[in-house]
Structures are given as C-alpha cells and as structure tokens.
N, C-alpha and C positions, 0 to 999 in steps of 0.2 A: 495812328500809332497811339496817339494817346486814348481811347478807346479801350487798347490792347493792354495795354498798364493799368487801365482800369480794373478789366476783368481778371488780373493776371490773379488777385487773391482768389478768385474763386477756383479759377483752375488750380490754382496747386491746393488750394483746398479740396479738390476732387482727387488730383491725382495721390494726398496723403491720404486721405480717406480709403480708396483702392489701393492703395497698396497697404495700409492696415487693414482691411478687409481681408485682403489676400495670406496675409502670413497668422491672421487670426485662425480663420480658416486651415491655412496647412498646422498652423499647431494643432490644432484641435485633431484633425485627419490623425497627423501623427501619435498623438495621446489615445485616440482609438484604438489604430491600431496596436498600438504597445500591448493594451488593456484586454485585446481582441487574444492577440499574440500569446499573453500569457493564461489566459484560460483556457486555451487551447492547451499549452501544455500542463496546465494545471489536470487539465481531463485524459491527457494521456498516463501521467503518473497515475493518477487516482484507479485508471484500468489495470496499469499493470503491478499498483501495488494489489488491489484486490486480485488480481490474477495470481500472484505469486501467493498470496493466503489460503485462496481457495485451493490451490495445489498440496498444501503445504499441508493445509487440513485432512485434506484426503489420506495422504501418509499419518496422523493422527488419531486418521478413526480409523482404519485398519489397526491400526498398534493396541487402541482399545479393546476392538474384537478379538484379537488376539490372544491380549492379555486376560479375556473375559475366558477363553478356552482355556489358559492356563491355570487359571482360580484367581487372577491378580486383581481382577476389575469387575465391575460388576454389570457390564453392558450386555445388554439383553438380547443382544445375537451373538454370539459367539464363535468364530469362525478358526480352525487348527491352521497351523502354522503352513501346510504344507499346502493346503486349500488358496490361503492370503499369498504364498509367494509370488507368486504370480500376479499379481494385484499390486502389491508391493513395489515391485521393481517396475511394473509402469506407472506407478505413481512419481516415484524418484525420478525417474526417465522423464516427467511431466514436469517435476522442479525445473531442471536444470533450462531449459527454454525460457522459462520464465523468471527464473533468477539472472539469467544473462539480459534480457531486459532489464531486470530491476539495475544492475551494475550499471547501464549507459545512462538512466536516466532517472534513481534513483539517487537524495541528498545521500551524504555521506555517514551522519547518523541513522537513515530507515536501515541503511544497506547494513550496519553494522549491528541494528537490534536485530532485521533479517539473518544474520549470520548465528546471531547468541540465539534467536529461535528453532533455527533446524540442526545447529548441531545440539539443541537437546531432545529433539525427534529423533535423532541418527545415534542417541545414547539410548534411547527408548527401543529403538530396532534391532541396535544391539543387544539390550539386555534381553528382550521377545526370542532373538537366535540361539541365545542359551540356553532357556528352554525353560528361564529363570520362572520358581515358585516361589517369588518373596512380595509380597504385596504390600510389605511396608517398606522398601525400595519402590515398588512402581510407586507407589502412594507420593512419593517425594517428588518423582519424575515427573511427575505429573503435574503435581503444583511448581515445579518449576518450569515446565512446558508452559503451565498457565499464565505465571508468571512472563516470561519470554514471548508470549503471542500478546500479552497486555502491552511490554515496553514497544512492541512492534506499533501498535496501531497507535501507543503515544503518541509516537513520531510520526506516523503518518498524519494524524491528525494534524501535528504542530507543522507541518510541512504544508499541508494544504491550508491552514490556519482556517480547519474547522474546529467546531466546538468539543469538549468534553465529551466522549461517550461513555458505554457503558461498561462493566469491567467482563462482561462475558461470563461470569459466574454466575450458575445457576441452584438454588438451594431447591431443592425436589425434595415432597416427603418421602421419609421412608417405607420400606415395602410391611 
C-alpha cells in the first residue's frame, strides 16, 4: 500500500496532464472548426455577391448600347431597343435568382446598397423605354448608377473585411 501512495502523485499527475491534453486539443478542433466554418461561408457570400453584380452588370451594359443607339451614350456598339428587348428581360429574369440568394445570405446593408443599385438600373431601363433623347439625364443616371454599384461593393468589401478597392472608374481618352 504504501508503494501505492507513493506513486499516487505521479498518477494523477498523468491523469491531469491527459485530461489537459484532451480539452486542449478539443478546443483547439473546435477553434478550427469555427474558423473552417466561417470561410466557408465567407466564400459562399463572396460567389453570390459577385454573382448578383455580374448579373446586374449585364442589364447595364445593355442599357448603355442602348442608350448608345439613342445618341445618349457613347458606347461603340450600339444596339436598337427592339433588338436589346429581348436580351433585356433575360437579363432581369437572371437578377432575380440571384438576388433571392443575395436576400438569404446577404448582410443587411450589401442587400440594401444591392437594392439602391438596381433600382437605379431599373430607372435607366425606364428612361431607355421612352425612347428618351436626353443625354444629360442619362449622363446623371449613370453617375448615379456609378455611384450605387461603388456603395455596393463598399459593402461587400466591409463584409468580407477585405481591403479598399478600386472605384471602377475609368478616364479613357478621347476620341
């Protein structure tokens, strides 16, 4: 017995040792995973916020060709209204897919600059359907489209808490 008392610090110095081992280890597991967890869905937002841009863009550059046909803009293809409708409405038809993702799994402010972004596409489509010649209206729309697809990716960025990018503005010379 006395033997047994002897060793007894060692054993419970094994068995605290393994069992701090043990919960060392599951934290750690658990700290992965969390970590694992969330860059996973960090990569799914990241897909369907770019998914929702790219769509959204599409209805953009039609409205410029468009507007290029009408005298409004000055994009160097130029496509008639009656050509683009159709193009148009599956572009739209493309939004909405991927705005219903953005809604499940979008923060609360992308989804809400995503909203101030395509309703001023959907003011732009508008003004295209009237058949409107005023190029210093589109001129406005535009910079506020610019505007609105800027505040958009602000927030993605701050969402994803990546870095500053670029403003998307591009100065080209003139012709």
């Amino acid at each position: 017995m006395s033997e047994f008392i002897q060793q007894l610090p060692a054993l419970l110095g094994v068995i605290v040792g393994a069992l701090g081992s043990y919960l060392a280890i599951t934290r750690g597991d658990r700290a992965r995973f969390r970590r694992e967890e969330a860059a996973r869905w960090d990569e799914r937002r990241l897909a369907i916020y770019s998914d929702y841009a790219r769509s959204l863009k599409k209805s953009v550059t039609l409205t410029y060709r468009v507007a290029a046909h009408l005298g409004n803009d000055p994009h160097p293809h130029p496509m008639s209204p009656e050509e683009a409708a159709p193009h148009l409405a599956a572009a739209a038809d493309g939004r909405d897919p991927s705005g219903e993702a953005l809604l499940m799994l979008g923060t609360a402010d992308v989804v809400e600059r995503a909203r101030a972004w395509v309703v001023v596409v959907m003011e732009m489509e508008a003004f295209l359907r009237e058949r409107s010649r005023d190029p210093e209206t589109w001129s406005g729309l535009l910079h506020r489209q610019r505007t609105a697809r800027e505040g958009y990716y602000e927030a993605v960025r701050r969402d994803l808490a990546l870095p500053p990018g670029h403003t998307g503005e591009w100065n080209l010379p003139s012709a």
